[in-house]
Biopython code that builds the backbone (N, CA, C, O; Angstrom):
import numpy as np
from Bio.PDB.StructureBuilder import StructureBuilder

atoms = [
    (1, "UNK", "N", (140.197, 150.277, 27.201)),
    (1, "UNK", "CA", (139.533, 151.322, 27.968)),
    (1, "UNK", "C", (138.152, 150.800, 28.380)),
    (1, "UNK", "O", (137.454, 150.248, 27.529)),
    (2, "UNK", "N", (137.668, 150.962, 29.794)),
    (2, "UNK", "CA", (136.236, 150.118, 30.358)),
    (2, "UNK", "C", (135.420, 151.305, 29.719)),
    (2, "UNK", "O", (135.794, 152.474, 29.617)),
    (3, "UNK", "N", (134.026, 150.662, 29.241)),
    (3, "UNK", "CA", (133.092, 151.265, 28.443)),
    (3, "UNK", "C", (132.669, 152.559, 29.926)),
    (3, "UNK", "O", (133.087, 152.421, 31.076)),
    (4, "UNK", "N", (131.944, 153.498, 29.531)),
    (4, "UNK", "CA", (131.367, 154.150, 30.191)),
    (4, "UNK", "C", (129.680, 154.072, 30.501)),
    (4, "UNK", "O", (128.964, 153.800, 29.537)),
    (5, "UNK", "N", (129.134, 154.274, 31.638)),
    (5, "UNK", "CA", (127.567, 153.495, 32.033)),
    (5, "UNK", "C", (127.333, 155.008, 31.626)),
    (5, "UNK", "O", (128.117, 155.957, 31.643)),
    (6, "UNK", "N", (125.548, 154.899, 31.126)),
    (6, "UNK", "CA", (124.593, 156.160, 31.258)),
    (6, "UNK", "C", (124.845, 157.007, 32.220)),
    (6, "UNK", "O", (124.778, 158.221, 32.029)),
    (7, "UNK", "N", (125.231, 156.368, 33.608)),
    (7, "UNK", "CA", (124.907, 157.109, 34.592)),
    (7, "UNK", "C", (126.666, 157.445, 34.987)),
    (7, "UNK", "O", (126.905, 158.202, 35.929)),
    (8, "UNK", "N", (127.456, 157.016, 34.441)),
    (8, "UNK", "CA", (128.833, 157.904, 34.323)),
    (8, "UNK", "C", (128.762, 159.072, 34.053)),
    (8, "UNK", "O", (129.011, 160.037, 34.775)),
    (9, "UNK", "N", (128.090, 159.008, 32.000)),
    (9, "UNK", "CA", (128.063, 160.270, 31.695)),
    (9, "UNK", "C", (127.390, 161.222, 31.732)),
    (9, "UNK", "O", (127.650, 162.366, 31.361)),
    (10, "UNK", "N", (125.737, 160.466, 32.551)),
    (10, "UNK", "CA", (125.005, 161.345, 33.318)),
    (10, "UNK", "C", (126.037, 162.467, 34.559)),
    (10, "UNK", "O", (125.773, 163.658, 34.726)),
    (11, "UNK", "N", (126.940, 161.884, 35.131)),
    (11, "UNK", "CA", (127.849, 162.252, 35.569)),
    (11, "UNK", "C", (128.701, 163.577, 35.554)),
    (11, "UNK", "O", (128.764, 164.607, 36.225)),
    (12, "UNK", "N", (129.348, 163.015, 34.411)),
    (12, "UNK", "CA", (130.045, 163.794, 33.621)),
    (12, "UNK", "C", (129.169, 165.203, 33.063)),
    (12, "UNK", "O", (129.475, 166.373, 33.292)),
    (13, "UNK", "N", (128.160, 164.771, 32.377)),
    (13, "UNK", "CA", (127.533, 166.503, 32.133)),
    (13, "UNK", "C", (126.868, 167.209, 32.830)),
    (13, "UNK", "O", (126.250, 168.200, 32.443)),
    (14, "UNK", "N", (126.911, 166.814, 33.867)),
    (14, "UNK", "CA", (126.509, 167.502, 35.613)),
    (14, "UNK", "C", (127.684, 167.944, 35.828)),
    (14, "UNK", "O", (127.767, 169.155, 35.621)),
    (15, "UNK", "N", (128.673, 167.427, 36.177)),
    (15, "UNK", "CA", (130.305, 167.603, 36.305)),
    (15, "UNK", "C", (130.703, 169.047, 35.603)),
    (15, "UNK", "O", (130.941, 170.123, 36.152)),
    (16, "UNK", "N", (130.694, 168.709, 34.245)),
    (16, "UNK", "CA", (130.858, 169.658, 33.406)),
    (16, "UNK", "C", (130.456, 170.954, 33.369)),
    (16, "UNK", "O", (131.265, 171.815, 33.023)),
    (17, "UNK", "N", (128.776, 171.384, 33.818)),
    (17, "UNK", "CA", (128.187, 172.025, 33.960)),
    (17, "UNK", "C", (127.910, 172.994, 34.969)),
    (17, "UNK", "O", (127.539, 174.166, 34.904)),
    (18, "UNK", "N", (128.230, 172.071, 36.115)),
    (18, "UNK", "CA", (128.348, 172.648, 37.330)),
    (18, "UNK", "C", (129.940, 173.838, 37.406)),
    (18, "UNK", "O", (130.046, 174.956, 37.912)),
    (19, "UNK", "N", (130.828, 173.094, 36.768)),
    (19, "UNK", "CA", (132.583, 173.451, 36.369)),
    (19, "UNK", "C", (132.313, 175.098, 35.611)),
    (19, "UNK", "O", (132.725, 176.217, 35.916)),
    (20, "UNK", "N", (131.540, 174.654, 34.648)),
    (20, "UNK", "CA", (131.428, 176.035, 33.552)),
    (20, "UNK", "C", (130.511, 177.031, 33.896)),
    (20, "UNK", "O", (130.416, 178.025, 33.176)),
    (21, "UNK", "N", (129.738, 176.887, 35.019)),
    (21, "UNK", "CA", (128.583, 177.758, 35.776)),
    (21, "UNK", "C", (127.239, 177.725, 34.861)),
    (21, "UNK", "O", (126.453, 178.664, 34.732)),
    (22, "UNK", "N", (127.132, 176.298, 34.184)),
    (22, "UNK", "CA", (125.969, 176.019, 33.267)),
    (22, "UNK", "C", (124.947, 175.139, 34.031)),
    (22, "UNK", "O", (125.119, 174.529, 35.086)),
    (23, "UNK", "N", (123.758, 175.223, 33.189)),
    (23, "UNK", "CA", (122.781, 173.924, 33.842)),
    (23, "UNK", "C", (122.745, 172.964, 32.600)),
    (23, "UNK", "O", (123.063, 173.116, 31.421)),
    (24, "UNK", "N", (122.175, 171.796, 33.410)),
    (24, "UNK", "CA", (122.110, 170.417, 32.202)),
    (24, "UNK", "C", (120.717, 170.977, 32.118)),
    (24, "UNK", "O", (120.063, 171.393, 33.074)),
    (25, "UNK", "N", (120.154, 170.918, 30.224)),
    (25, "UNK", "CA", (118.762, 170.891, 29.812)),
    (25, "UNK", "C", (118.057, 170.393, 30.592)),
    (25, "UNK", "O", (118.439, 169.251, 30.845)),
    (26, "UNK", "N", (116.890, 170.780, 31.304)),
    (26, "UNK", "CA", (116.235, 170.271, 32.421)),
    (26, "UNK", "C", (115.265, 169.438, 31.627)),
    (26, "UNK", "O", (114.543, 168.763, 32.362)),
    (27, "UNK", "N", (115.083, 169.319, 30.598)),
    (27, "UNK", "CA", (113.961, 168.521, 29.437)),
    (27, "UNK", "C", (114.996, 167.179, 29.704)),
    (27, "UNK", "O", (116.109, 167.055, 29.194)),
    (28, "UNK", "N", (114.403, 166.300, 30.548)),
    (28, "UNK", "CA", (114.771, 164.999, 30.916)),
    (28, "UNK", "C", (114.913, 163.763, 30.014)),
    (28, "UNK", "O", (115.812, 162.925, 29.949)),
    (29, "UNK", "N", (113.508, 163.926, 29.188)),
    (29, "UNK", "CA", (113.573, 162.977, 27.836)),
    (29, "UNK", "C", (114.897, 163.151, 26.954)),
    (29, "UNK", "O", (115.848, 162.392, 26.770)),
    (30, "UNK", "N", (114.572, 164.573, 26.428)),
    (30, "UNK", "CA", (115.684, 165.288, 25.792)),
    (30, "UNK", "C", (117.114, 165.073, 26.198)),
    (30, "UNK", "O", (117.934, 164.425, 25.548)),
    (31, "UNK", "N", (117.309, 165.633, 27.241)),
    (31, "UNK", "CA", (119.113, 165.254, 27.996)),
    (31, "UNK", "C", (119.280, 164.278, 28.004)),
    (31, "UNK", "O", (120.471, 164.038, 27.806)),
    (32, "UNK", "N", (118.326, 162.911, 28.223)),
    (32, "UNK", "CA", (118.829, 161.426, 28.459)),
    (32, "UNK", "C", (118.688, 161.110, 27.019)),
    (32, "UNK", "O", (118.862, 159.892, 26.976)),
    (33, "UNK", "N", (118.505, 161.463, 26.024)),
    (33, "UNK", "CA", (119.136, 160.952, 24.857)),
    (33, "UNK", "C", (120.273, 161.399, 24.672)),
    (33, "UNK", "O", (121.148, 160.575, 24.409)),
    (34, "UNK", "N", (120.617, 162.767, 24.743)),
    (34, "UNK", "CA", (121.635, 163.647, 24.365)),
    (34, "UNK", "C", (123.211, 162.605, 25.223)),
    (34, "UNK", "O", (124.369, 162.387, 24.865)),
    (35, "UNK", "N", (122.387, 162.232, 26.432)),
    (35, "UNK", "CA", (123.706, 161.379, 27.079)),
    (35, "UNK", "C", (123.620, 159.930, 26.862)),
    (35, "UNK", "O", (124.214, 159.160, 27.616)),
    (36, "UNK", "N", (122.766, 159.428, 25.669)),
    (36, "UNK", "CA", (122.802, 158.267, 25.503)),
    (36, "UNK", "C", (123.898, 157.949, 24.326)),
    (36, "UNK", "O", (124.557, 156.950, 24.039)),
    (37, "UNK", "N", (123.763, 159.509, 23.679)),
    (37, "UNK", "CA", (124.236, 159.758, 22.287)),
    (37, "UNK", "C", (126.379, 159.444, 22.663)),
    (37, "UNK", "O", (127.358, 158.854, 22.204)),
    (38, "UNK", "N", (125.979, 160.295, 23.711)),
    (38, "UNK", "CA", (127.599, 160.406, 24.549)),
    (38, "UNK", "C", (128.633, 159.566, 24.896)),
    (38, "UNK", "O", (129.857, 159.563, 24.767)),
    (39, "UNK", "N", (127.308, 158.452, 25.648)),
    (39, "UNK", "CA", (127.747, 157.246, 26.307)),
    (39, "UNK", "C", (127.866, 156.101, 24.651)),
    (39, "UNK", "O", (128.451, 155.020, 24.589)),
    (40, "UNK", "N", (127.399, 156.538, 23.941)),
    (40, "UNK", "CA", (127.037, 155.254, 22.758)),
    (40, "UNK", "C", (128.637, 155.900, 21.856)),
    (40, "UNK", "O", (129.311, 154.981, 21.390)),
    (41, "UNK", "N", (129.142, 157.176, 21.648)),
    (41, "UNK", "CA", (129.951, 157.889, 21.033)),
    (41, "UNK", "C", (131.164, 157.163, 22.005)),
    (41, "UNK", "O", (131.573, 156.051, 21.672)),
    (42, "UNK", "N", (131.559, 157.644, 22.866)),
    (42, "UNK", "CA", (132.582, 157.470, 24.174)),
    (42, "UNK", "C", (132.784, 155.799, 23.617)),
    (42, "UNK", "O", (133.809, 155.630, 22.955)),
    (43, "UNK", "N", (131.958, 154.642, 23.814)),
    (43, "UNK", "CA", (131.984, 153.419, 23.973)),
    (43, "UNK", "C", (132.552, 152.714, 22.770)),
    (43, "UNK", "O", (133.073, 151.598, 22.771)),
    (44, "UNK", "N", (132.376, 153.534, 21.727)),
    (44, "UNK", "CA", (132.418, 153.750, 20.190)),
    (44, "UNK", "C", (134.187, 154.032, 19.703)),
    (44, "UNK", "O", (134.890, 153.126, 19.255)),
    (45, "UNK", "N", (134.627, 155.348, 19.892)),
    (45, "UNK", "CA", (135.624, 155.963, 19.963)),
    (45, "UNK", "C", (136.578, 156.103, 20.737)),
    (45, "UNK", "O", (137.780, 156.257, 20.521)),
    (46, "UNK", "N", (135.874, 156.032, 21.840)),
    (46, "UNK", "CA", (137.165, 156.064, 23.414)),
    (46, "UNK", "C", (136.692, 157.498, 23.513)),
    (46, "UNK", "O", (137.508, 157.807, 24.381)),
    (47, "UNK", "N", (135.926, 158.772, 23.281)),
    (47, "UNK", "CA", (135.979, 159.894, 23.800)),
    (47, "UNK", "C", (134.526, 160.278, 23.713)),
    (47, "UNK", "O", (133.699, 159.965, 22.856)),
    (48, "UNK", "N", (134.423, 160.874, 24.569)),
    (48, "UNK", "CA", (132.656, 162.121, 24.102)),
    (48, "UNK", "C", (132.824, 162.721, 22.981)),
    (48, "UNK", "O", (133.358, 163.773, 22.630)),
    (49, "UNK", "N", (132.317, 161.937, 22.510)),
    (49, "UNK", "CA", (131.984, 163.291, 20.718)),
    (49, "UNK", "C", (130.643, 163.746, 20.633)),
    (49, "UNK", "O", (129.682, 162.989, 20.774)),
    (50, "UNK", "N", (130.554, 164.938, 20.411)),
    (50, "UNK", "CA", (129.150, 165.837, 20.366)),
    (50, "UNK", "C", (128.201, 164.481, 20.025)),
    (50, "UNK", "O", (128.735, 163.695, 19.243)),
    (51, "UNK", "N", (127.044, 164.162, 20.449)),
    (51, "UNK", "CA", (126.525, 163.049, 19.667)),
    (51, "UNK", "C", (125.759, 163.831, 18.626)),
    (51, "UNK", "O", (125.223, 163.224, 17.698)),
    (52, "UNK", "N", (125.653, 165.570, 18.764)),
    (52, "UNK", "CA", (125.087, 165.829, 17.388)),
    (52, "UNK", "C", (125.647, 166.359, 16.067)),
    (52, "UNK", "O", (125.182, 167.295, 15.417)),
    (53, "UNK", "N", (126.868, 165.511, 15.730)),
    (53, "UNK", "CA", (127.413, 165.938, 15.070)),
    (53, "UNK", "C", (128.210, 164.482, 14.352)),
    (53, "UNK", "O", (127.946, 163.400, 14.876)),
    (54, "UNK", "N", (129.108, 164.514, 13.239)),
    (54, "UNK", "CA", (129.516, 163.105, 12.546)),
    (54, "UNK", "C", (131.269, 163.430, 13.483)),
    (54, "UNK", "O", (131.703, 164.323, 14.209)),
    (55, "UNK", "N", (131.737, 162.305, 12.995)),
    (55, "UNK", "CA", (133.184, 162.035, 13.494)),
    (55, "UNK", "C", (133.681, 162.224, 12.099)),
    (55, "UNK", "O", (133.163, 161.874, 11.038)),
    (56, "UNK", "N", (135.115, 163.032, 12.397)),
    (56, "UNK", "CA", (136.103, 162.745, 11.340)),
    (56, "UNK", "C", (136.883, 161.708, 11.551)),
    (56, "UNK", "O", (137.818, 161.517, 10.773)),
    (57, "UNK", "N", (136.775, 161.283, 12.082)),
    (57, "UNK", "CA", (137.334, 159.641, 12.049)),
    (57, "UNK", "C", (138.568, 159.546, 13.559)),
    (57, "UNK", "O", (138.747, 158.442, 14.072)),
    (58, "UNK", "N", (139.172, 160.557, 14.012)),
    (58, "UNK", "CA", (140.524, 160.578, 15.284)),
    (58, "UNK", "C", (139.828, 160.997, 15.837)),
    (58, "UNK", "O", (138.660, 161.196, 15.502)),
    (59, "UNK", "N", (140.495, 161.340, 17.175)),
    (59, "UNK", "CA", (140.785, 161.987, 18.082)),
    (59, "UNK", "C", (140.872, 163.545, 17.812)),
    (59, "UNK", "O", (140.132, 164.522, 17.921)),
    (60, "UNK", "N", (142.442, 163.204, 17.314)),
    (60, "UNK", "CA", (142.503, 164.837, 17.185)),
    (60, "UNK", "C", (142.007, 165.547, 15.884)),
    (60, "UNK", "O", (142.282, 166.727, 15.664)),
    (61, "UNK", "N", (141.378, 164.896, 15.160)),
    (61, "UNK", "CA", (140.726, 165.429, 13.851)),
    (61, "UNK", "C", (139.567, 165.629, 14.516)),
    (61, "UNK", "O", (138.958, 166.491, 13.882)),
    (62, "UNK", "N", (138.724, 165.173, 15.781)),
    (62, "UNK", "CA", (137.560, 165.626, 16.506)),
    (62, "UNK", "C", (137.614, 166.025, 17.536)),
    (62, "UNK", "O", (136.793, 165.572, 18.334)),
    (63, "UNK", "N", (138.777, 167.245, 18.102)),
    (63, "UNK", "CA", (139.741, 167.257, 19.051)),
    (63, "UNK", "C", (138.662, 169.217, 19.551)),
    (63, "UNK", "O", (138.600, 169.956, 20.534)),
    (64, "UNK", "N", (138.115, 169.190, 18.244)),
    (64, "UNK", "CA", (136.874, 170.544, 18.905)),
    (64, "UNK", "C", (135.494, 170.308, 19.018)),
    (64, "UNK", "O", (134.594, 171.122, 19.222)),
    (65, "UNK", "N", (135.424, 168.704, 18.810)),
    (65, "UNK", "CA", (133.540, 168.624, 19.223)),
    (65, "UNK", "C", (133.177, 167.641, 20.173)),
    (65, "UNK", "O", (132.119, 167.055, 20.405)),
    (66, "UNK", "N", (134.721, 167.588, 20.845)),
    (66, "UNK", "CA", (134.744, 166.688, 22.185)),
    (66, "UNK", "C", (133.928, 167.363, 23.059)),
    (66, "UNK", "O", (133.736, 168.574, 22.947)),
    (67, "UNK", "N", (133.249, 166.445, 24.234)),
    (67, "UNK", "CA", (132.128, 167.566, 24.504)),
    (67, "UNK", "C", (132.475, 168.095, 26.079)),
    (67, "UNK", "O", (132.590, 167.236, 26.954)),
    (68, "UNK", "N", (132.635, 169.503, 26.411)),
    (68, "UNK", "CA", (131.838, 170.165, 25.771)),
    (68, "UNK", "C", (132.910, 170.922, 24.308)),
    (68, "UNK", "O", (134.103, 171.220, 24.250)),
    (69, "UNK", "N", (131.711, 171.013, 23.245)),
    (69, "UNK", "CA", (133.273, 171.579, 22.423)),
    (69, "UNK", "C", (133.696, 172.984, 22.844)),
    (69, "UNK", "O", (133.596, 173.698, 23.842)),
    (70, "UNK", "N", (134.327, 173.059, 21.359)),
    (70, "UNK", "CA", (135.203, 174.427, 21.804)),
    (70, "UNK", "C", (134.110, 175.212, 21.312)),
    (70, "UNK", "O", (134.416, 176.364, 21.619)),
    (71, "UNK", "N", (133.154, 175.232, 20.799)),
    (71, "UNK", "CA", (132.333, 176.121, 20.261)),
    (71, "UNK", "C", (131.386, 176.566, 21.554)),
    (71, "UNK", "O", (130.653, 177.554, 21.495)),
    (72, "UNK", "N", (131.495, 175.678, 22.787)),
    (72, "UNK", "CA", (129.807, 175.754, 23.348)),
    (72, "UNK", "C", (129.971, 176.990, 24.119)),
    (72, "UNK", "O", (128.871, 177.463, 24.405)),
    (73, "UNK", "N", (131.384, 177.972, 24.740)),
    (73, "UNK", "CA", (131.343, 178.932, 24.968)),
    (73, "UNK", "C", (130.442, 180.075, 24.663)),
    (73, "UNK", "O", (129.645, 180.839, 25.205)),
    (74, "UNK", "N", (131.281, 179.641, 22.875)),
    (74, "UNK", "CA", (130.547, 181.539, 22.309)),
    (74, "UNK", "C", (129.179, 180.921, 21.995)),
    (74, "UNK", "O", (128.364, 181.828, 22.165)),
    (75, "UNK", "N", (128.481, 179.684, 21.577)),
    (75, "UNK", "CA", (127.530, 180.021, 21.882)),
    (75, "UNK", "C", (126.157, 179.698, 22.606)),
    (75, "UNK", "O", (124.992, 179.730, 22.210)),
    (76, "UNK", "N", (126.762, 179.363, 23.861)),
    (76, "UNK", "CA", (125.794, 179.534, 25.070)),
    (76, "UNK", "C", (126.098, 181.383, 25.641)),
    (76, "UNK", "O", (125.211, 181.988, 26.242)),
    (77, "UNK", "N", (127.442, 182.026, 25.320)),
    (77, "UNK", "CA", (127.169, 183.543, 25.166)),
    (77, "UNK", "C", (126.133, 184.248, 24.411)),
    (77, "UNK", "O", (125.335, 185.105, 24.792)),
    (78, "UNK", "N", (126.345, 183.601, 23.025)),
    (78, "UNK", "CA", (125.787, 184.323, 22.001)),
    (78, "UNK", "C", (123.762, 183.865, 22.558)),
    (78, "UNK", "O", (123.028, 184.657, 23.149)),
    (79, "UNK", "N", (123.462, 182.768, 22.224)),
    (79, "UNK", "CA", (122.615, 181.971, 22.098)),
    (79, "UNK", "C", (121.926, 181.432, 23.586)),
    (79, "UNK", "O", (120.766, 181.087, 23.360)),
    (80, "UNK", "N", (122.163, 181.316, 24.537)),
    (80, "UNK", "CA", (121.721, 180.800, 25.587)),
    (80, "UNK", "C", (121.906, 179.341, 26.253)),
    (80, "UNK", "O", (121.705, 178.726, 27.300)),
    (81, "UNK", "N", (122.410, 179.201, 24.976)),
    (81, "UNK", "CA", (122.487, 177.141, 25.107)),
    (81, "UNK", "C", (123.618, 177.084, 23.936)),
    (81, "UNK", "O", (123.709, 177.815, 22.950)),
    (82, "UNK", "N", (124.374, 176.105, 24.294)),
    (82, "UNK", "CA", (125.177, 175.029, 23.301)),
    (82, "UNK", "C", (124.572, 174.577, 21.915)),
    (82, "UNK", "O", (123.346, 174.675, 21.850)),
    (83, "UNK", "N", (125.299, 174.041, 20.663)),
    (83, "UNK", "CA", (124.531, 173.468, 19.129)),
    (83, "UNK", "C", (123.829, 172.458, 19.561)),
    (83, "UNK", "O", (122.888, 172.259, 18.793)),
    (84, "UNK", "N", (123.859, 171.484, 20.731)),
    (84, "UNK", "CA", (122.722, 170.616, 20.702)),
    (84, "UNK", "C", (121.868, 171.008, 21.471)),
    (84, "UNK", "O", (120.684, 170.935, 21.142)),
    (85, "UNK", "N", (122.163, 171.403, 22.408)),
    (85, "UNK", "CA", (121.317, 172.381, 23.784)),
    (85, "UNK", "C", (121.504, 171.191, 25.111)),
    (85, "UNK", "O", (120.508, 170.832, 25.739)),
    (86, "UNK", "N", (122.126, 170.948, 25.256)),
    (86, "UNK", "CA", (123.104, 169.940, 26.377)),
    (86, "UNK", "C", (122.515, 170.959, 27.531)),
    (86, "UNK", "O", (121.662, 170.793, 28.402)),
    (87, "UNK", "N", (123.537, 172.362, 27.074)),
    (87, "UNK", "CA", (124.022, 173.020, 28.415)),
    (87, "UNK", "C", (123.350, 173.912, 28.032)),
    (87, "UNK", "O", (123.150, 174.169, 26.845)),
    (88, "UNK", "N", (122.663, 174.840, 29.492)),
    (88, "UNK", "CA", (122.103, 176.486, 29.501)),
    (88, "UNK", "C", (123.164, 177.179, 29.826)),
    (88, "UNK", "O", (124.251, 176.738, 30.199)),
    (89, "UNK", "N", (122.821, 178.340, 29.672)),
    (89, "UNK", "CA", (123.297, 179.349, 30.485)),
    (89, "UNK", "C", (122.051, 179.281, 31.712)),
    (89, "UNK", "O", (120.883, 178.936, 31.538)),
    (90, "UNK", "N", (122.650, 179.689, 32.890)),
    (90, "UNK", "CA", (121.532, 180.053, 34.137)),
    (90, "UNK", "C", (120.479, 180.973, 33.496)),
    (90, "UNK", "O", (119.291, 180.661, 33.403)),
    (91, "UNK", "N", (120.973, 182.059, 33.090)),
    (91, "UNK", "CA", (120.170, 183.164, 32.716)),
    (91, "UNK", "C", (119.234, 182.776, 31.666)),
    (91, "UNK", "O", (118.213, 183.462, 31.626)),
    (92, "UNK", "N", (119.361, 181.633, 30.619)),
    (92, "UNK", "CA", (118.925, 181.548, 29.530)),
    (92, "UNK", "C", (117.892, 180.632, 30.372)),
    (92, "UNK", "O", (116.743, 181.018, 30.156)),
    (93, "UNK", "N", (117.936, 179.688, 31.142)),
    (93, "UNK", "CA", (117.318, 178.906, 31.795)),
    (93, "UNK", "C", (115.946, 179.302, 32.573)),
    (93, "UNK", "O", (114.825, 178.814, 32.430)),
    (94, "UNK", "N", (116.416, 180.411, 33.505)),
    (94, "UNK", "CA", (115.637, 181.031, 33.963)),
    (94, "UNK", "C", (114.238, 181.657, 33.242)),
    (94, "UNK", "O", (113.150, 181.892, 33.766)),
    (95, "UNK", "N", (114.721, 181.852, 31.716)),
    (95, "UNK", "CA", (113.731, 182.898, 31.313)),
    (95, "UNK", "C", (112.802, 181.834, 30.507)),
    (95, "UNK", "O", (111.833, 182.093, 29.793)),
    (96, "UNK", "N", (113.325, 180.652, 30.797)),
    (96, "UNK", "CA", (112.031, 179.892, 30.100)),
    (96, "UNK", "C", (111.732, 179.851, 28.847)),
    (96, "UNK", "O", (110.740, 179.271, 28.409)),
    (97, "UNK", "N", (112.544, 180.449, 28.181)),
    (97, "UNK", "CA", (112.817, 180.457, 26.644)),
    (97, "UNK", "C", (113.699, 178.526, 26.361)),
    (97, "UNK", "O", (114.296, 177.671, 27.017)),
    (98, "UNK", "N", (113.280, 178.738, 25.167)),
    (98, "UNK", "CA", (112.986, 176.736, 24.484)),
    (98, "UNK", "C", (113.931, 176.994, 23.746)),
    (98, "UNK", "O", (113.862, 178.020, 23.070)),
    (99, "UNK", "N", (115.087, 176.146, 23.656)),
    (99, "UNK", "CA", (116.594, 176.224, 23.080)),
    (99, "UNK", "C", (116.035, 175.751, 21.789)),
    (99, "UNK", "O", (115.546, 174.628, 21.667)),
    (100, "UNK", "N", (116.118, 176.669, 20.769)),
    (100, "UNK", "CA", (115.960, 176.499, 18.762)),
    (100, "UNK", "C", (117.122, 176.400, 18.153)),
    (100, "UNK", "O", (117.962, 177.005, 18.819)),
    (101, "UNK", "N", (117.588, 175.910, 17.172)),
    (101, "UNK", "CA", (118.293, 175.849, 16.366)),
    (101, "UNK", "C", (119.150, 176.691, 15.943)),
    (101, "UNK", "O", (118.907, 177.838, 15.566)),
    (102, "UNK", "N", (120.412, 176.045, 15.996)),
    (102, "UNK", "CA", (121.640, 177.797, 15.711)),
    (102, "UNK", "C", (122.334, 177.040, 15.069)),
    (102, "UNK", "O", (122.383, 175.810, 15.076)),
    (103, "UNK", "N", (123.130, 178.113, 14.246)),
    (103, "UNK", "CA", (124.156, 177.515, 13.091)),
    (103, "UNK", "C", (125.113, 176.728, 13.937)),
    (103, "UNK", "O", (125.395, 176.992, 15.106)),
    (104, "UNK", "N", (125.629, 175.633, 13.152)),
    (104, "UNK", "CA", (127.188, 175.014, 13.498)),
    (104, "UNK", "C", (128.433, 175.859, 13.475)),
    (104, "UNK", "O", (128.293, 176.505, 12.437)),
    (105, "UNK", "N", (129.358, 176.157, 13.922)),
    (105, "UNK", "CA", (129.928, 176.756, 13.881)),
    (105, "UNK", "C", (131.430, 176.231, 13.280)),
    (105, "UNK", "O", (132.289, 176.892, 12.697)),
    (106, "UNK", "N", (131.420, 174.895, 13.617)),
    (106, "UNK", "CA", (132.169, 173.856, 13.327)),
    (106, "UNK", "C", (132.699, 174.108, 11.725)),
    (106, "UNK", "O", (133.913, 174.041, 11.532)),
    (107, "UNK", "N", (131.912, 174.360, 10.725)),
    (107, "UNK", "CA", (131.952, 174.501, 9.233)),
    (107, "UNK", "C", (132.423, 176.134, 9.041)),
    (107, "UNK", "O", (133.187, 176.491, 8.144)),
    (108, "UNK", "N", (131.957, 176.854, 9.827)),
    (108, "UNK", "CA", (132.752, 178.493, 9.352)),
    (108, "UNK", "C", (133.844, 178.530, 9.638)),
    (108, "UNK", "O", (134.511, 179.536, 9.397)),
]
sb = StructureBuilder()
sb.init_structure("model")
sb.init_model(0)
sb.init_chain("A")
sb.init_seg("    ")
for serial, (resi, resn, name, xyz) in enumerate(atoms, 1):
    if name == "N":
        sb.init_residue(resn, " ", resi, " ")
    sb.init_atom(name, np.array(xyz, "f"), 0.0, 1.0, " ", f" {name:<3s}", serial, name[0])
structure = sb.get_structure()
């Protein structure tokens, strides 16, 4: 499988985001690690794995923190943003509120 460039998965979570009616973290420092984490995971594994989070070792044993996971729904609903803060909600974006720390959901 050909490795994936920064600017693939810069790509990709524009892609993604635009798809789910989200914005990419506009904190530039911030997001370009978050997709360094992606591109270094992907190159690693063969897939996007949350980069904030560990691998259980597969695919399908990490088959819900492929990104975006299955969690980032409920909580960019609940919360405004995703567990790493990748993705906004528009609305959460808008209000200028600073994405803090929320439980994993991954472990409940």
């Amino acid at each position: 499988m050909p490795e994936k460039t920064i600017e693939q998965t810069a790509l990709f979570t524009r892609m993604v985001a635009e798809k789910q009616n989200w914005l990419v973290n506009p904190d530039k420092e911030f997001t370009d690690s978050l997709v360094e984490g992606l591109t270094v995971n992907f190159n690693r594994y063969g897939y996007y794995l949350c980069p904030c989070r560990d691998t259980e070792g597969s695919r399908e044993l990490d088959a819900d923190v492929l990104c975006p996971c299955t969690y980032s729904w409920q909580d960019i609903e609940e919360h405004g943003h995703c567990y790493c803060a990748l993705f906004l909600s528009k609305k959460f974006a808008a209000s200028g509120a600073q994405a803090s720390g929320i439980a994993d959901r991954r472990g409940s």
